[in-house]
C-alpha positions in Angstrom: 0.0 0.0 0.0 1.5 3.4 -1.2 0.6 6.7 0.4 -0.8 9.1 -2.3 2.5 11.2 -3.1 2.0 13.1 -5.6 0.6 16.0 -3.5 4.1 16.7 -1.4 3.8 18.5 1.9 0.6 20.3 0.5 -1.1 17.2 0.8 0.3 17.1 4.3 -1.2 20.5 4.8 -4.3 20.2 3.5 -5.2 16.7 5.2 -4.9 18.5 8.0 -6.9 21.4 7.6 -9.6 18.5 6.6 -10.3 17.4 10.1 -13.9 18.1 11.4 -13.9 20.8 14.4 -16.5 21.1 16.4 -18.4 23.6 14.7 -19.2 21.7 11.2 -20.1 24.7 9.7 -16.3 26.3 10.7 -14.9 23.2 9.0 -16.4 23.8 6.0 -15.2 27.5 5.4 -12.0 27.3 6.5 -10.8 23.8 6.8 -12.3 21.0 4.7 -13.1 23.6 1.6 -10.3 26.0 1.4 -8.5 22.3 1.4 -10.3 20.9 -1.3 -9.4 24.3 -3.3 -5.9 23.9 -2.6 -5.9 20.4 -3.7 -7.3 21.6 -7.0 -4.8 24.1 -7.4 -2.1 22.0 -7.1 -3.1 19.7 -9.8 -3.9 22.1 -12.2 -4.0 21.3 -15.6 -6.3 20.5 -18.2 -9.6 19.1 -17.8 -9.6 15.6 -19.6 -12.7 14.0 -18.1 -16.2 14.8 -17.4 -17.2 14.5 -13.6 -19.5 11.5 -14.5 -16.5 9.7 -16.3 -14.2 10.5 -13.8 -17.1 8.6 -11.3 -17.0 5.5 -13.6 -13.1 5.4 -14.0 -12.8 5.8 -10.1 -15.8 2.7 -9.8 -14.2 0.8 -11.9 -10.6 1.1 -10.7 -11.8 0.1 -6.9 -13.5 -2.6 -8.2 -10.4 -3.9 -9.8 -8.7 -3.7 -6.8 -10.9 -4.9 -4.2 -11.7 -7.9 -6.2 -8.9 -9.9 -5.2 -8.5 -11.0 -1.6 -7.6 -8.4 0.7 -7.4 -7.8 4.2 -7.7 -4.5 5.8 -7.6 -3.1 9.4 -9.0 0.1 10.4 -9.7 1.7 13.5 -12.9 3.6 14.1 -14.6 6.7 15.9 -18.9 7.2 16.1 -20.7 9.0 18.0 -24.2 7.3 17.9 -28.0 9.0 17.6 -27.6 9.4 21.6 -25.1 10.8 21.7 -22.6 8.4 22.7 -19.1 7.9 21.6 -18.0 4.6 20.2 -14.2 3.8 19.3 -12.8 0.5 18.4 -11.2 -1.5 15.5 -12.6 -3.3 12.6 -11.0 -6.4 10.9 -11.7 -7.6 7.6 -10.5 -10.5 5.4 -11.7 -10.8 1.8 -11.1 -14.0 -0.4 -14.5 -13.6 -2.6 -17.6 -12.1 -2.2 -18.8 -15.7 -1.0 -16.1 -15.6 1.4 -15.0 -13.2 3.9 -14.9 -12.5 7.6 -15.7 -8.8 9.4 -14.9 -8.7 13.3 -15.4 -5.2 14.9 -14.2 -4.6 18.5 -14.2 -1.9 21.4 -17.3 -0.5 21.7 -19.0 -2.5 19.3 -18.3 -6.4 19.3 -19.5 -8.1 16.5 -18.2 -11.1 14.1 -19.8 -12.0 10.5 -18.6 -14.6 8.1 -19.8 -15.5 4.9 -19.1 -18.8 3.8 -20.2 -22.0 1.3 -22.5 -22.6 4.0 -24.3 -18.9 4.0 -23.9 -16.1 6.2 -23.1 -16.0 10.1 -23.0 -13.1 12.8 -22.5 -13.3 16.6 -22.9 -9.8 18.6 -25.0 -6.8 18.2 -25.0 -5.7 14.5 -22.6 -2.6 14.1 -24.5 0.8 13.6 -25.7 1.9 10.3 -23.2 4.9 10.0 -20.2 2.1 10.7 -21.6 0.0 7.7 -21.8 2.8 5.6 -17.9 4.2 6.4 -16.6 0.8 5.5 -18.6 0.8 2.5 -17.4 4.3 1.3 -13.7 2.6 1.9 -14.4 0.0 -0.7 -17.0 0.3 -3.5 -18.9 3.4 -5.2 -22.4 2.2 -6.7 -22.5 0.3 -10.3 -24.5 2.7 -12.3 -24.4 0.1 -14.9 -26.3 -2.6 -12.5 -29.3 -0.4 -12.2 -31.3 1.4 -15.3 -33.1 2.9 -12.5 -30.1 5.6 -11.3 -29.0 8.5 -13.5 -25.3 9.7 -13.3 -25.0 13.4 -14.3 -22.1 15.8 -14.5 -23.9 18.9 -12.3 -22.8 22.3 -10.3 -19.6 22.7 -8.2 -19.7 21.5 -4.7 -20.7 25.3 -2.8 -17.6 26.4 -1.7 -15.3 24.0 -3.4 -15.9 25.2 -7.4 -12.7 23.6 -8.3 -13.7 20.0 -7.4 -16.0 18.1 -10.5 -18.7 16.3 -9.0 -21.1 14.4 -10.6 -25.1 14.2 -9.3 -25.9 10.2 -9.0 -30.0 9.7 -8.5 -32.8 7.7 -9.2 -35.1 9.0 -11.9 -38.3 8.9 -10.5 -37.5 10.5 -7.3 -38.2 14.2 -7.5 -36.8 17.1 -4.7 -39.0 17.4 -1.7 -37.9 20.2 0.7 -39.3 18.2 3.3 -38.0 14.7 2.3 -34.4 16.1 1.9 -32.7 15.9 -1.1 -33.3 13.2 -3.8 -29.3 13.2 -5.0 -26.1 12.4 -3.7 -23.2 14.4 -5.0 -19.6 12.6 -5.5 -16.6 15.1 -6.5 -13.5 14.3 -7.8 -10.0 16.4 -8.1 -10.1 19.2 -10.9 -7.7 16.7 -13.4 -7.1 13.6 -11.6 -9.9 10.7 -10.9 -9.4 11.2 -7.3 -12.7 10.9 -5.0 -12.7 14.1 -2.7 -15.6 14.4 -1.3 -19.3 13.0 -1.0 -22.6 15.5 -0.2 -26.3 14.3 0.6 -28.6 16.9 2.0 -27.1 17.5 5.9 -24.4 15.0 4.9 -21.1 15.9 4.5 -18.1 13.2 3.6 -14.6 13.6 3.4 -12.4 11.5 1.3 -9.2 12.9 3.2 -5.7 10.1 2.9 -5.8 8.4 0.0 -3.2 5.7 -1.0 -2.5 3.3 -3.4 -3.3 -0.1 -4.1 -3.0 -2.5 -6.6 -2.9 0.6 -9.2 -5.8 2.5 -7.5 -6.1 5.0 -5.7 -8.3 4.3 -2.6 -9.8 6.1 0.5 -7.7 5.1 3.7 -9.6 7.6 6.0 -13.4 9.0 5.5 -14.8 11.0 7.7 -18.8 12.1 7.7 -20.2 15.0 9.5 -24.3 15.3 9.9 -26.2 18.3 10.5 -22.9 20.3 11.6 -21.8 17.7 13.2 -18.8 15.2 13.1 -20.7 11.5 13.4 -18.3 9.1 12.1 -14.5 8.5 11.0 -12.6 5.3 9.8 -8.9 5.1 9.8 -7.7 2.8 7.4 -4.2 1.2 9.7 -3.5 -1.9 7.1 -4.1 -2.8 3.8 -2.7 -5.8 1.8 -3.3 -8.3 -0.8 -5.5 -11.1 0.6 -3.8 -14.0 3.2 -4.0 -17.3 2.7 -5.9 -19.0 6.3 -9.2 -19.8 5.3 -10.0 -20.9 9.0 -11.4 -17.1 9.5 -14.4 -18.1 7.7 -14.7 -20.9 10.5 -18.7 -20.4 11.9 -17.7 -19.3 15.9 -19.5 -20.9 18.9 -23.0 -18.9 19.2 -23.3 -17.7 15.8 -26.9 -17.2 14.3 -27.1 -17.5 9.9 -28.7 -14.5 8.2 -31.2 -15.6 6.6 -31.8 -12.6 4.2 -28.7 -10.6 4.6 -29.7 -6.8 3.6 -27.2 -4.9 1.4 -26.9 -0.9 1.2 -28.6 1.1 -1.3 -26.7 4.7 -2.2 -30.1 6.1 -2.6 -33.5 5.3 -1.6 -35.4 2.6 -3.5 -38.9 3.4 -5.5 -41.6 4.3 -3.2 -45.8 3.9 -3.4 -46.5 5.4 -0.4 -44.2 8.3 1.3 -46.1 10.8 3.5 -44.4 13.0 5.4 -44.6 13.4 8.8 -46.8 16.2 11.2 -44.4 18.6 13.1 -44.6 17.4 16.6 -46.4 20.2 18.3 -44.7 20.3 21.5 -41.6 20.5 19.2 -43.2 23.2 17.0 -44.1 25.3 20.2 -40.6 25.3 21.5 -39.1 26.3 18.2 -37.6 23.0 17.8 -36.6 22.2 14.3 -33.7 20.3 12.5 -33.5 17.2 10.2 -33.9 13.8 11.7 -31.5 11.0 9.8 -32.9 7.4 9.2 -31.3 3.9 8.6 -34.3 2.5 7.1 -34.3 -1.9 6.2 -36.8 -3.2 3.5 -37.9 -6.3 2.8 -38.2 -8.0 -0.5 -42.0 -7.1 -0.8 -41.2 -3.3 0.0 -41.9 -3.4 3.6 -40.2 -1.3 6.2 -39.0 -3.6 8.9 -36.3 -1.9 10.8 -35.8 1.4 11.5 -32.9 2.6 13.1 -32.1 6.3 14.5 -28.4 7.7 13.1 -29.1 11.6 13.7 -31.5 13.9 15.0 -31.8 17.4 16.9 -34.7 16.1 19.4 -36.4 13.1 20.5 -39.9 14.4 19.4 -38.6 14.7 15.9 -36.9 11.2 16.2 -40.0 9.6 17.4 -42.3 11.4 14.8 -40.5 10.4 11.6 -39.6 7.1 12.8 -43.6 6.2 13.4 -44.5 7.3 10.1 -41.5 5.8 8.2 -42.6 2.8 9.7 -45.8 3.0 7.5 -44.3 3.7 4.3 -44.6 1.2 1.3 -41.7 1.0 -1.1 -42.2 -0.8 -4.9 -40.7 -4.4 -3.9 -40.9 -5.6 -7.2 -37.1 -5.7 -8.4 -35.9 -5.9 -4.8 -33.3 -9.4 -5.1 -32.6 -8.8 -1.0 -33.6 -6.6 1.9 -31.9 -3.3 1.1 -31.0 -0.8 3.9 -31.1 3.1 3.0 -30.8 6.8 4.7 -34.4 8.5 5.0 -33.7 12.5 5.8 -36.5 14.4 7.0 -36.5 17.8 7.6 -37.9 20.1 10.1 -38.8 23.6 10.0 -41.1 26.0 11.4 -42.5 27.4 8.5 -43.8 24.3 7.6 
């Protein structure tokens, strides 16, 4: 595993001045954006790639390299929807994508394998925002895999006009102020296909060590901040071509199969019935307002079956969106597994 180089002690500079403060919104002015503008500048050059391309050549290059075994260790730092911190290490081995092992300690203890025999966990499952770091480490969605999801080339992230990004959404979902915001943004270094940054409504990722591997140049540290606030980071410790001892993939002592193991969606699935929620009145009457973030789990048949809490200003907005997600109907026709997805709902009191 190489370090990216070719960046010199700006890099150095700048991957500092990426780290979240405590005031998001600080961060974003004079940290994490300014950085991104100074890693554009020091590329310069010409322009040889659309956005959208530069997305395709960047999913395609990960893909490359992650499809070989690996095995990567990473240390990690959440702080969950109550508030409290979570800090550990996360293991994993990968010889196929029938076999691999994932074993998360500290905070979280938790052990999943996936063998000939089907898939295994012992422990509480990690949280959502965990999943989705280690996911943003590995893979970026195959556009190609679904005629459902448009990849565009759109407008500069605000703030960062240097960095291309390109706009990645499903066609029939249209913006809703109070849903959030149908789209996820995914920019890229002015010349190189380098993933930067990712943007989603009140979410905010930072692509900011990247090294490489096998040819490609991967993320070895994310960090997300929701709502202004830091949420979740993964530091990427180890990362090597794939070892040989298959006894990882050994079932442990207490381990329960998955019967119908949910994979994570970039964006939300079709939908038949979506009504927002009422603003809690309590919460309206006390000037309460924010956006209240969603790990939502769907069954083959479009049913909501899980819904788990990731962010949220207030417990009476919490509470209020997650009863009525609870009652929404998604299209499961085209569903080949339970699919987990973000919901964002937004609060304010002009609604």
């Amino acid at each position: 595993m190489q370090i990216l180089p070719f960046h010199g002690k700006g890099y150095q500079d700048c991957a500092k001045r990426w780290a979240f403060t405590k005031r998001y919104d600080r961060a974003m002015q004079r940290g994490v954006l300014s950085g991104i503008s100074i890693f554009a500048v020091l590329c310069g050059g010409v322009v040889a790639q659309t956005a959208s391309e530069k997305y395709q050549a960047v999913q395609q290059a990960w893909k490359a390299a992650y499809s070989k075994p690996w095995h990567r260790v990473s240390s990690y730092e959440l702080t969950a929807s109550d508030g409290k911190k979570l800090t550990g290490a996360v293991e994993e081995t990968y010889f196929s994508d029938t076999e691999r092992s994932l074993v998360v300690t500290g905070s979280v203890t938790y052990q999943e394998i996936r063998n000939a025999s089907g898939t295994f966990e012992r422990g509480a499952a990690p949280p959502f925002l965990l999943r989705l770091a280690l996911d943003s480490l590995t893979r970026l969605p195959d556009v190609s895999s679904d005629k459902d999801l448009s990849l565009t080339t759109g407008d500069s992230l605000k703030g960062a006009v240097e960095l291309q990004c390109a706009s990645l959404a499903r066609k029939d979902i249209k913006p809703n102020a109070k849903l959030g915001s149908p789209e996820i943004q995914y920019c890229f270094d002015h010349q190189d296909a380098v993933l930067r940054a990712v943007h989603q409504s009140v979410i905010f990722t930072v692509y900011n060590r990247t090294g490489k591997f096998r040819d490609a140049y991967v993320p070895l540290r994310v960090e997300t901040a929701i709502s202004n606030q830091p949420v979740v980071s993964v530091n990427v410790q180890k990362l090597e071509q794939g070892i040989g001892d298959k006894s990882l993939l050994d079932i442990p002592s207490g381990a329960q199969k998955i019967e119908d193991e949910a994979v994570v969606a970039p964006v939300e699935v079709k939908s038949s019935k979506k009504i927002p929620p009422e603003y809690p009145m309590m919460a309206r009457s006390s000037h309460i307002s924010g956006t209240v973030v969603l790990a939502v789990t769907i069954d083959r048949d479009g049913v909501v079956k899980a819904v788990e809490p990731v962010a949220s200003p207030n417990r009476l907005l919490t509470d209020a969106s997650t009863e009525v997600v609870k009652r929404w109907q998604y299209k499961g026709d085209g569903l080949s597994s339970r699919v987990r997805t973000l919901v964002i709902i937004n609060y304010s009191i002009g609604d």
